[in-house]
N, C-alpha and C positions, 0 to 999 in steps of 0.2 A: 188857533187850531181849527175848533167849528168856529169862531164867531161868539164865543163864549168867554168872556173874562177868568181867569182865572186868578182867583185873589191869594196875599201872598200868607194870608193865614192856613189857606188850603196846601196851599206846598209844604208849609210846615208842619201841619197835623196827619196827613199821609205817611210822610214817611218813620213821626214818633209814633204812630198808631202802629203801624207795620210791625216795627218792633217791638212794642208793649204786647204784642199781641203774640210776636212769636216769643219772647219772656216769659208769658203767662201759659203757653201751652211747654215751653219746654221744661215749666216748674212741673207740670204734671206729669210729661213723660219721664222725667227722673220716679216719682213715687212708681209711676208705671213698673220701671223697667226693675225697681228693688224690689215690688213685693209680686213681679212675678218671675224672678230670677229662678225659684225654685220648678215651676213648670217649665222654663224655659230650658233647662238644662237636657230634654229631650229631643229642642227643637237642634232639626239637623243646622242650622246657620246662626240661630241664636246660641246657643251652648256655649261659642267663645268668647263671649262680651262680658265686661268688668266685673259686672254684677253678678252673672253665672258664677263663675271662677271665684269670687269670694275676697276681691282685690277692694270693694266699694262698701262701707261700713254705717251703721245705720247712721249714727252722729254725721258722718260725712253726706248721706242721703240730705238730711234734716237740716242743714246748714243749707247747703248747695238749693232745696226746696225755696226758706226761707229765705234767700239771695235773691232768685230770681224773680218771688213773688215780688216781693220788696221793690225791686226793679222796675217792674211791670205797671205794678199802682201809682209806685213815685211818676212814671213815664205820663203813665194814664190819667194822673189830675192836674198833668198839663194840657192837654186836652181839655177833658172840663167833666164835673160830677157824673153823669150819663155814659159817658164813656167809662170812668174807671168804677161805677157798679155794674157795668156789664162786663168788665175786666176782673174782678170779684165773684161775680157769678161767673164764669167758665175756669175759675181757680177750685169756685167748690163742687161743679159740675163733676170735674178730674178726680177732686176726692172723692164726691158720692161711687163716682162709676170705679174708684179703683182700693180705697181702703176701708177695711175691714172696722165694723161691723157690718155697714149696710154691701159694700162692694156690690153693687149692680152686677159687674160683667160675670158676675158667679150665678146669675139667678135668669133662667130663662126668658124671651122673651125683653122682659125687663132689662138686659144688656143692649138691644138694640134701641129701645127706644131712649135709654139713658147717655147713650155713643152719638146717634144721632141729636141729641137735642143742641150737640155742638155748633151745627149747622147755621140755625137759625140764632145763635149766639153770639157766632164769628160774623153772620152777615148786620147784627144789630152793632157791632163793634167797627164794621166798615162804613156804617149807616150814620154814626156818632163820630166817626171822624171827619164826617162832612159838613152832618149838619146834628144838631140837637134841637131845633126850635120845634119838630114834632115826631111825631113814633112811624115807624113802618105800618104800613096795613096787617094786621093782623093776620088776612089771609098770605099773604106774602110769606108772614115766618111761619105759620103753619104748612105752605107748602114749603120752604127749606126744609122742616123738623120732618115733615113725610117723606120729603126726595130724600132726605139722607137715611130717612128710618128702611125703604124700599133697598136701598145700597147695603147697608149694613146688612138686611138679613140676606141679603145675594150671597155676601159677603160668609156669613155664617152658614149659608147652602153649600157654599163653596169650597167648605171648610171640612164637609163630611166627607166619607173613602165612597166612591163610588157605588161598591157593594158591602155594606156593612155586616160583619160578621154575627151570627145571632148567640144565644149564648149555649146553643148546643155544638158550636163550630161551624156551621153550617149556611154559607153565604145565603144572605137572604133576597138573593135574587135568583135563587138558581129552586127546582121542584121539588117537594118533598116527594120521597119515594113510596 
C-alpha cells in the first residue's frame, strides 16, 4: 500500500481488537440503558425501548453485562496483557460513570470529565492492538482526554432549553419589569 509491510499478526489483532472493544463498550451500554430507564421514560424517542417499558430484568441486565465482559477480556488476552488491562479499565470507566454509589454522570462537571476519559482509553486500546512494546506520549492522551472533555461539555451546553425558565416562571432571558 505505502511501502510499508504489513505483518500478518497486524491483520489479526485489528480486527479482534475492534471487537473486544466494541464487547466492552456494549457491556456498559446495557448497565447504561437499565439504570437510566427510569429517566428515560420522558425522553420523546427513548421512552419506547426495552428497558423503558419494563420488558428487560435486572438478573437479565446482569447476565447479559457479565457475557459480554467476559467476551471482551477472553478477546482481549489474545492480544496480549496491555491490551486487556486497558479493556478492564474502560469496563470499570462505564461502571464509575454509570452505577450507583459513585455514578459520575449524576454529579456536575465530574460527568464530563469521567465520559470523556473514554477517549484516551479507546485510543490506548487502538494503540495496543498495534503495538505494546511502548506507551503513547502522555501528551497525546491528555489531549484525547481534553478533546473529548471540550465535546462532551458542548454536548452538555447543548442539552440546556435555550431560555431556561426561572423558578418565579419567568424566562430568564427576557427583563424584569
Amino acid at each position: 500500500m505505502l511501502g510499508v509491510p504489513v505483518s500478518a499478526r497486524l491483520v489479526g489483532t485489528l480486527p479482534l481488537g475492534l471487537v473486544a472493544t466494541c464487547l466492552a463498550a456494549s457491556a456498559n451500554y446495557v448497565v447504561n440503558e437499565w439504570l437510566d430507564a427510569r429517566s428515560d421514560q420522558f425522553h420523546p424517542l427513548k421512552k419506547n425501548r426495552p428497558s423503558v417499558l419494563g420488558s428487560v430484568t435486572r438478573g437479565g441486565v446482569v447476565i447479559e453485562y457479565l457475557a459480554l465482559a467476559f467476551a471482551a477480556l477472553t478477546l482481549a488476552l489474545h492480544i496480549g496483557i496491555p491490551f486487556a488491562l486497558t479493556t478492564a479499565i474502560l469496563l470499570l470507566a462505564g461502571l464509575i460513570y454509570n452505577v450507583p454509589p459513585i455514578r459520575s454522570k449524576d454529579r456536575k462537571y465530574f460527568d464530563v470529565l469521567s465520559e470523556s476519559v473514554n477517549n484516551p482509553i479507546r485510543f490506548m486500546l487502538g494503540w495496543f492492538a498495534v503495538t505494546a512494546i511502548f506507551l503513547p506520549p502522555s501528551s497525546v492522551l491528555l489531549g484525547f482526554w481534553m478533546g473529548g472533555a471540550f465535546l462532551m461539555a458542548v454536548k452538555r451546553l447543548a442539552e440546556y432549553p435555550a431560555a431556561p425558565v426561572g423558578a418565579c416562571g419567568r424566562r430568564l432571558d427576557q427583563p424584569v419589569d
